[in-house]
C-alpha positions as CSV (number, residue, x, y, z in Angstrom):
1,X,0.0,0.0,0.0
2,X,1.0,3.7,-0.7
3,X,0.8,5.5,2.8
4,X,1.1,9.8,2.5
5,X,2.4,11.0,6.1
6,X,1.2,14.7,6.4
7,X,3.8,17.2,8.2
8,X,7.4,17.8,8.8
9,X,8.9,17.3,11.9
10,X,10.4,14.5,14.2
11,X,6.9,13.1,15.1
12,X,6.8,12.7,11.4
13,X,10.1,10.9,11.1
14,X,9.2,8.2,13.2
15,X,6.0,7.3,12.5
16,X,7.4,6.9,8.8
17,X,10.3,4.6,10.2
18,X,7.9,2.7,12.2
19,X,5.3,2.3,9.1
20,X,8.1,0.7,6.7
21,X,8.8,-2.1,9.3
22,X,5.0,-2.8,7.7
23,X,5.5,-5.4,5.2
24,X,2.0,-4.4,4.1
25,X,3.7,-0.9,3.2
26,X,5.6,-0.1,-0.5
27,X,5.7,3.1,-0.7
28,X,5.8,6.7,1.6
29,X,5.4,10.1,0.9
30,X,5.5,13.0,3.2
31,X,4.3,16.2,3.0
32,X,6.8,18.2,3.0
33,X,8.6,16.3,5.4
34,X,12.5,17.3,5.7
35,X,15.8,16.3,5.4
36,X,16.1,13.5,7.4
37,X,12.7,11.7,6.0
38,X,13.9,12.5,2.4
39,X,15.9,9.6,3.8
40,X,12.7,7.1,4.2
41,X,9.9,8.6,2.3
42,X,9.7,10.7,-1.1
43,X,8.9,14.4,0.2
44,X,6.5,16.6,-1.6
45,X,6.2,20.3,-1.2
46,X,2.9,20.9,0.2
47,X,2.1,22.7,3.4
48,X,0.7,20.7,5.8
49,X,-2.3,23.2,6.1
50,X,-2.7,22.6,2.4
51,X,-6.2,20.7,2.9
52,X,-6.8,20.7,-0.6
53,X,-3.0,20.4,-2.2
54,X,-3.0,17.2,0.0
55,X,-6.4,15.8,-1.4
56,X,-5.7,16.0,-4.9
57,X,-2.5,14.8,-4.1
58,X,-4.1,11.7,-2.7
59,X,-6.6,11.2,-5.4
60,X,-3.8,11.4,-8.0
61,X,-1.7,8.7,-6.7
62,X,-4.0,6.7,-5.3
63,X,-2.7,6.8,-1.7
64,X,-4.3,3.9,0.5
65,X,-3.6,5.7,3.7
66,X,-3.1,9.4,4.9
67,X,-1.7,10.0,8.2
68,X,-2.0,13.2,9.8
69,X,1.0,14.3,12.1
70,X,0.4,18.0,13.2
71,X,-2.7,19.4,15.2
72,X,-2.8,22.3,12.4
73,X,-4.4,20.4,9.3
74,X,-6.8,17.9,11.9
75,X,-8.4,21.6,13.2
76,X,-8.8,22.8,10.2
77,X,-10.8,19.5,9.2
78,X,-8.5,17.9,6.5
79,X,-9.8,14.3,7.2
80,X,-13.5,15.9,7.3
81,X,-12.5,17.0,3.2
82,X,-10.3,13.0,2.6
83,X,-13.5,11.1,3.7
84,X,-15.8,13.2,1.7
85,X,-13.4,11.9,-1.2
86,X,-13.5,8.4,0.0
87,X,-9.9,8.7,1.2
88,X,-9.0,6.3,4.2
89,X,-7.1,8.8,6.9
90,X,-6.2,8.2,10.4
91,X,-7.0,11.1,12.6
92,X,-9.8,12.8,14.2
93,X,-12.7,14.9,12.3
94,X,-12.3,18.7,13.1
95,X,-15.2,18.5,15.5
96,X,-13.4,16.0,17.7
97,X,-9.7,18.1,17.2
98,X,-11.7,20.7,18.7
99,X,-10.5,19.2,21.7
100,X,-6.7,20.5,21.2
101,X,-8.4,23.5,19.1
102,X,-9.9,24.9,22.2
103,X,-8.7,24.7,25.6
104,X,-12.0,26.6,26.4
105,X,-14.0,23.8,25.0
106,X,-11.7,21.0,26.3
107,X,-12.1,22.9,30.2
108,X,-15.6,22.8,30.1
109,X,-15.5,18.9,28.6
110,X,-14.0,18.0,31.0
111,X,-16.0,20.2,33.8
112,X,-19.7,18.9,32.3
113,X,-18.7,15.1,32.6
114,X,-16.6,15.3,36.2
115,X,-13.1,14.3,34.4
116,X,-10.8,15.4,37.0
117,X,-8.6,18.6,35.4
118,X,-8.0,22.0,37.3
119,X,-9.9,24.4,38.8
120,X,-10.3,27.3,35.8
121,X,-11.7,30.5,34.8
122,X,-12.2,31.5,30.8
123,X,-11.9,35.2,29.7
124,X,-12.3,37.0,27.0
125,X,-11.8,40.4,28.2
126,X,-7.2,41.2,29.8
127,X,-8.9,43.6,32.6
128,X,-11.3,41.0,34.1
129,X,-8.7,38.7,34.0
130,X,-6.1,41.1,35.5
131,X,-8.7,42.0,38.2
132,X,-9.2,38.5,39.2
133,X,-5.8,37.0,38.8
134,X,-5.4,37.0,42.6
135,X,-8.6,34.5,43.5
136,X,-5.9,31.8,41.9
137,X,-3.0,31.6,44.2
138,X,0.4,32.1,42.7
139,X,1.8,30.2,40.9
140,X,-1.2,30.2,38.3
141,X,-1.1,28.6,34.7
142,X,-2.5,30.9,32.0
143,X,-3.5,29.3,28.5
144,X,-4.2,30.7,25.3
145,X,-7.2,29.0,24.0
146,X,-6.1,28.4,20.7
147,X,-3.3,26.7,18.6
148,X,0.1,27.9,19.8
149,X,2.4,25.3,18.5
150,X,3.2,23.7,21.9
151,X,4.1,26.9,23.6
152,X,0.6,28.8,24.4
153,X,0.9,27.4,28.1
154,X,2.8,29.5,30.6
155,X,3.1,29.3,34.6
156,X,3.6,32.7,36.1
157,X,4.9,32.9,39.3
158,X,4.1,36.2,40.7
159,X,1.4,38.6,40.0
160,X,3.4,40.8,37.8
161,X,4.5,38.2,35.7
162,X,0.9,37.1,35.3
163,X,-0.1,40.2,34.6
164,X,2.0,40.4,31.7
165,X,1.6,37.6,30.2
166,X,-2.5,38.1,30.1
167,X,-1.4,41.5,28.0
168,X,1.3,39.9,25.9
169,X,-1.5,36.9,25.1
170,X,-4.4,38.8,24.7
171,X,-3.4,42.5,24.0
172,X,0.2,42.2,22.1
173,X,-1.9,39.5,20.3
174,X,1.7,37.7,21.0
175,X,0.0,34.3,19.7
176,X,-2.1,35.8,17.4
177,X,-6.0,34.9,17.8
178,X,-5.3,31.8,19.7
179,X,-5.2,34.8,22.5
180,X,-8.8,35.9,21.8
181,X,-9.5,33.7,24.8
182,X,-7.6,32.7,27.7
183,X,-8.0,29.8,30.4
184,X,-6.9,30.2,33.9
185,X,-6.1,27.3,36.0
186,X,-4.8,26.7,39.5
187,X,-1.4,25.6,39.6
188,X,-1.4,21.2,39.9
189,X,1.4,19.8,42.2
190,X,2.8,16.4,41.2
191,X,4.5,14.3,38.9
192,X,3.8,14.8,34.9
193,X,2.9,11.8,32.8
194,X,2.2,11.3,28.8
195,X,-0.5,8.5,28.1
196,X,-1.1,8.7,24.4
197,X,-4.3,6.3,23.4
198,X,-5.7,4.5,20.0
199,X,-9.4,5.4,19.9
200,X,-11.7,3.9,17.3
201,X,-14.9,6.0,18.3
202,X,-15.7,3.5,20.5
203,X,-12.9,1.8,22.1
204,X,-9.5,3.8,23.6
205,X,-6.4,1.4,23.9
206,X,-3.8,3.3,25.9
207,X,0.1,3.0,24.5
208,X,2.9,2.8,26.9
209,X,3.4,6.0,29.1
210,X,6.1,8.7,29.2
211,X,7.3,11.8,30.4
212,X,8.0,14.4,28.6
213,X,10.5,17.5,29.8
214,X,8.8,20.8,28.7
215,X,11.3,23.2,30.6
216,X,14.0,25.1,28.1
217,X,17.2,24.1,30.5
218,X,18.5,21.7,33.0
219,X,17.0,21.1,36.5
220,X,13.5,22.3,34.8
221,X,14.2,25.9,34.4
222,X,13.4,28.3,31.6
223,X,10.3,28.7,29.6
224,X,7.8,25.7,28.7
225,X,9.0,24.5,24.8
226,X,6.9,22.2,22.6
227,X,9.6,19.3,24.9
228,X,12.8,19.2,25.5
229,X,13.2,15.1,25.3
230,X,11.2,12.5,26.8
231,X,11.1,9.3,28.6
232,X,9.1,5.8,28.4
233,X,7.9,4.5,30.9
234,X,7.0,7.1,33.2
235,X,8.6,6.3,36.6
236,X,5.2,7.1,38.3
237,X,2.8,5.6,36.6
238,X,2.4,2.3,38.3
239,X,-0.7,-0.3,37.5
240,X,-3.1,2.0,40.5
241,X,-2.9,4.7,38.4
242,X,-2.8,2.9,35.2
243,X,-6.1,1.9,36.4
244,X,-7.4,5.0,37.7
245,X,-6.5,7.0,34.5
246,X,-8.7,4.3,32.6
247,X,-11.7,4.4,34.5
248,X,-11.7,8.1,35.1
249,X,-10.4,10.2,32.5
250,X,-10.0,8.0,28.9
251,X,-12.9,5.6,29.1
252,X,-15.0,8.6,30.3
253,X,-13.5,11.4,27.7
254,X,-14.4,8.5,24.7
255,X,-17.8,8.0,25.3
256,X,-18.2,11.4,26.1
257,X,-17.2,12.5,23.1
258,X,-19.6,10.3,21.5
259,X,-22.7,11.6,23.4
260,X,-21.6,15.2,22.4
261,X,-22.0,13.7,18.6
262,X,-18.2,14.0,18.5
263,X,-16.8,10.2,18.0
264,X,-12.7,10.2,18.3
265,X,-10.7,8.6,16.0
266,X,-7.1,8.2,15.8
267,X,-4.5,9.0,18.3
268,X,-5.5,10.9,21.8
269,X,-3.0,12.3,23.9
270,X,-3.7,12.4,27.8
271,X,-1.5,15.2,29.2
272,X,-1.7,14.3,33.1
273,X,-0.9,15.2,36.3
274,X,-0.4,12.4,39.2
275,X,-1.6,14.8,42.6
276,X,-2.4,13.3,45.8
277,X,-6.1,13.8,44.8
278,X,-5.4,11.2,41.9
279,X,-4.7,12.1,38.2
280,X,-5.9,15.1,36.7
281,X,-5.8,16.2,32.8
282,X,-3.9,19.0,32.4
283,X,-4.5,18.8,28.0
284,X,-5.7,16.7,25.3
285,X,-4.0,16.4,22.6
286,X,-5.6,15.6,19.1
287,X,-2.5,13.5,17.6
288,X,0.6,11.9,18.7
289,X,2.8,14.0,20.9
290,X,6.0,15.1,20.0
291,X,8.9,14.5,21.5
292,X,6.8,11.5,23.6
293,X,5.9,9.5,20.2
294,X,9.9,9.5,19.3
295,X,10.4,7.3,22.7
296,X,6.9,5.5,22.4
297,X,6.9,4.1,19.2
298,X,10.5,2.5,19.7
299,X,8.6,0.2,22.5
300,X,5.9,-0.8,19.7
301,X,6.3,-4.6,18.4
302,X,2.8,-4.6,16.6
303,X,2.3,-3.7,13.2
304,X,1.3,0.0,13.0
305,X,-0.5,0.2,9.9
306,X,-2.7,-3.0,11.1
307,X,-3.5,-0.8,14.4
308,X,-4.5,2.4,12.3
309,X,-6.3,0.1,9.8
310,X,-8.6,-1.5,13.2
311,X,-9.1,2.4,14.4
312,X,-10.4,3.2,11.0
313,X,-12.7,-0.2,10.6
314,X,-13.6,0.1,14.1
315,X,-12.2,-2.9,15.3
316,X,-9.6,-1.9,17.6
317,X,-11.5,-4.0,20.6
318,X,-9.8,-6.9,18.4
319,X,-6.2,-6.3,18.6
320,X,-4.0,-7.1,20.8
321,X,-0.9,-4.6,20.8
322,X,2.3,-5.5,22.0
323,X,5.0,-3.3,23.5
324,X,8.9,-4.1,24.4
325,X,9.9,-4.3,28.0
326,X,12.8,-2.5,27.0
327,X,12.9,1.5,28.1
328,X,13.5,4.2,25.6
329,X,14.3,7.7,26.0
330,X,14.8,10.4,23.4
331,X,16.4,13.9,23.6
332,X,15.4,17.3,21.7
333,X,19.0,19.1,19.8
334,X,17.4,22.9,19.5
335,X,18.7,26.0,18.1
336,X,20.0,28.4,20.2
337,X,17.1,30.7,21.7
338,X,14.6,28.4,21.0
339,X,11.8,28.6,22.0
340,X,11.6,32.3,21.5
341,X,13.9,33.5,18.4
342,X,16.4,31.6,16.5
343,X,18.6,31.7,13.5
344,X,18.0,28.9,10.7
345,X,20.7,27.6,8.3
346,X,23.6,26.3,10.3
347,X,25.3,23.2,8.6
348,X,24.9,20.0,10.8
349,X,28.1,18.7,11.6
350,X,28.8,14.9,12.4
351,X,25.3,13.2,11.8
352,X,26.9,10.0,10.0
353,X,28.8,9.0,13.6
354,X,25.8,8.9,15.6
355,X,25.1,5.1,14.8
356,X,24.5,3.8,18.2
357,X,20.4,4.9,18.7
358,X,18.1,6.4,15.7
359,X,18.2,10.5,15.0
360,X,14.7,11.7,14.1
361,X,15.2,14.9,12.5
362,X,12.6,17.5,13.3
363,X,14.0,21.2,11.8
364,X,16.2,20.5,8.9
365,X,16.5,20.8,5.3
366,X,18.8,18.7,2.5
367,X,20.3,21.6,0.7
368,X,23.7,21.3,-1.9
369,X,24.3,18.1,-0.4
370,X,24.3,19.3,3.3
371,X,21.9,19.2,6.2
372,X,21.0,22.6,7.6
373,X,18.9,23.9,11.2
374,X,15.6,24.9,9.8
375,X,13.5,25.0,13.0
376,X,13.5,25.5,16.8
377,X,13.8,21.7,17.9
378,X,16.3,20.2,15.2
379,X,16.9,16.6,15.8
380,X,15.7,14.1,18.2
381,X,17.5,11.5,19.6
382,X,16.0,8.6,20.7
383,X,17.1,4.7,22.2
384,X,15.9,1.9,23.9
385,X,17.3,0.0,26.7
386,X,17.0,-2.9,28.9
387,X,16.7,0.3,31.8
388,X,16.8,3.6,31.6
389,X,20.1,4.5,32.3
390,X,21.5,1.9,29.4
391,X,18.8,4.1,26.6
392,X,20.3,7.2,28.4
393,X,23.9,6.3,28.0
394,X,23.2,5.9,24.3
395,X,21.5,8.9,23.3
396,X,24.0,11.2,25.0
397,X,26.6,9.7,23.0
398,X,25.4,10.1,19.9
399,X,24.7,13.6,21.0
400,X,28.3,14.0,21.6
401,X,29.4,13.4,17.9
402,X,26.9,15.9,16.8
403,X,26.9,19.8,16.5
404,X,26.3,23.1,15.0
405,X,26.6,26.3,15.7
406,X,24.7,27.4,19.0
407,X,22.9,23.8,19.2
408,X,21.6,23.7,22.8
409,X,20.5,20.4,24.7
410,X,19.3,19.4,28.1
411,X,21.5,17.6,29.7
412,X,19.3,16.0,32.4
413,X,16.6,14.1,30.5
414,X,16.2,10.7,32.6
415,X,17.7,11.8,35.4
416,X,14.6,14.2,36.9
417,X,12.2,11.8,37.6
């Protein structure tokens, strides 16, 4: 079968390396992709927002299977436009993204059918929200409602800095109308997990879980980033939880998303917090996460085209997926000054020593024979281990043999647990 992977980052990358271990697979495109999947799959310049580039792309060359990486094309309802075409694609309908769409919505979800999240206020208006910023406690977590590309969440710590960040959301328009709303949320205490699930509409099989690192530098400091690296399994989600994420928050979300005449398909991401009051969702996701999916899908021994093709036929309740025992781990290279500004174009240096673990690349481009930055995360380096430490000793020596200028990498991924 002919399988078109829509976007062009390390997510991307490995879901295309995990699809050709399908024997059931012949050919990949990407679109665009970048210069590490030019690799694996035949790129083709179209935008991943493209909706309709992409669905005459399909139609001409008979593509069996689309496979939507980013959030960007699922909101704006690209598999909505495939299936009027009769196009199989694996990924939500924009009614059901709306649930990464709008943290508005996804707050009040969750508040309407008692899945533990939070407590929140939504605003539309900086000056309310300024008035009231104190009735939170410091500190407070203030969400644009909209798309922000990973980085519309950020914990201010005083008043003044929450202050500021309601005016550089909603009145510097800072991430553009994805600030016409903001969501304010008490502060959860805890330990962060990553539980990304197959849903067929009806039936949710959770994946192995991780944790991601969303901090900027070592020792979890600096500004929240789209993740920094991540590891699987997460060291504190034992079988209790396990169980109490189940019955509480996915079982619930998927059925409730079918009574709200919104059935979820494809991949649902459960960003959580483990509190003393039990689990709480802290976001959905609408698609795999990135950097968590770059550790995850190492652990996967099932057939991943088979499990998309049971979410799309409805028949995920007859699967049985299997995952390695193993540990992986997987570490974000980024440009310097990510995630705020960056300079692109900066040959990458050593790539063809790093043969111990696999290198997802996320930001680069192939051009006049060299590989270049062309992003804000710019490789990913991911391994698996019989523990944690062994899939951490191999990641940071790749990493070693690999450079360019102003690269920037945590250094404690695996280590803060």
């Amino acid at each position: 079968m002919k399988v078109l992977v829509v976007g062009s980052g390390g997510r991307e990358h490995a879901i295309i390396w995990k699809l050709l271990q399908s024997p059931k697979v012949s050919y990949v495109y990407c679109a665009p992709g970048n210069g590490g999947i030019r690799q694996m799959a035949e790129c083709v310049d179209i935008k991943a927002d493209d909706i309709e580039g992409l669905c005459q792309f399909a139609k001409k060359h008979k593509i069996d299977l689309t496979v939507v990486g980013p959030e960007l094309p699922l909101s704006l309802g690209i598999v909505d436009v495939f299936e009027k075409e009769g196009l199989r694609i694996f990924g939500p309908r924009k009614n059901a993204a709306i649930i990464e769409s709008s943290k508005a919505f996804a707050k009040d979800f969750m508040q309407k059918y008692g899945i533990p999240t939070a407590q929140y206020k939504i605003y539309e208006d900086a000056t309310k929200a300024k008035e009231q910023i104190d009735s939170f406690g410091f500190p407070v977590v203030i969400k644009a409602d909209g798309l922000a590309a990973g980085k519309g969440v950020i914990i201010a710590d005083t008043k003044e800095e929450a202050i500021k960040t309601i005016d550089m959301v909603m009145r510097d328009r800072h991430f553009g109308q994805a600030g016409d709303k903001v969501v304010i949320e008490e502060f959860l205490q805890g330990k962060e997990a990553s539980i990304l699930a197959f849903v067929d509409g009806k039936t949710a099989v959770p994946m192995v879980s991780a944790q991601d690192y969303k901090r900027t530098y070592d020792g979890d400091l600096g500004l929240n980033t789209g993740g920094m690296g991540a590891i699987s399994p997460a060291p504190h989600y034992d079988e209790k939880v396990a169980t109490d994420v189940m019955e509480e928050i996915i079982k619930p979300t998927v059925e409730a998303m079918k009574r709200e005449n919104r059935p979820y398909k494809g991949v649902l991401y459960f960003g959580l917090m483990i509190t003393k009051d039990g689990p709480k969702v802290i976001e959905y996701n609408c698609r795999f996460g990135d950097p968590e999916t770059e550790a995850v899908l190492l652990r996967l021994e099932s057939d991943l085209v088979e499990i998309m093709e049971a979410v799309l036929d409805e028949k995920l309740h007859e699967m049985d997926i299997e995952w390695s025992e193993n540990a992986a781990m997987c570490v974000v290279m980024a440009s310097g000054g990510y995630p705020v500004s960056f300079e692109k174009g900066y040959e990458i240096k050593g790539l063809e020593n790093a043969e111990q673990g696999i290198v997802f690349h996320a930001g680069t481009k192939y051009i006049d024979g060299k590989i270049v930055t062309d992003g804000g995360r710019v490789l990913i380096f991911s391994a698996l281990g019989k523990t944690l430490d062994e899939a951490r000793a191999i990641v940071y020596a790749d990493m070693e043999k690999v450079n360019f200028k102003d690269c920037h990498y945590r250094r404690d991924v695996g280590l803060i647990r």
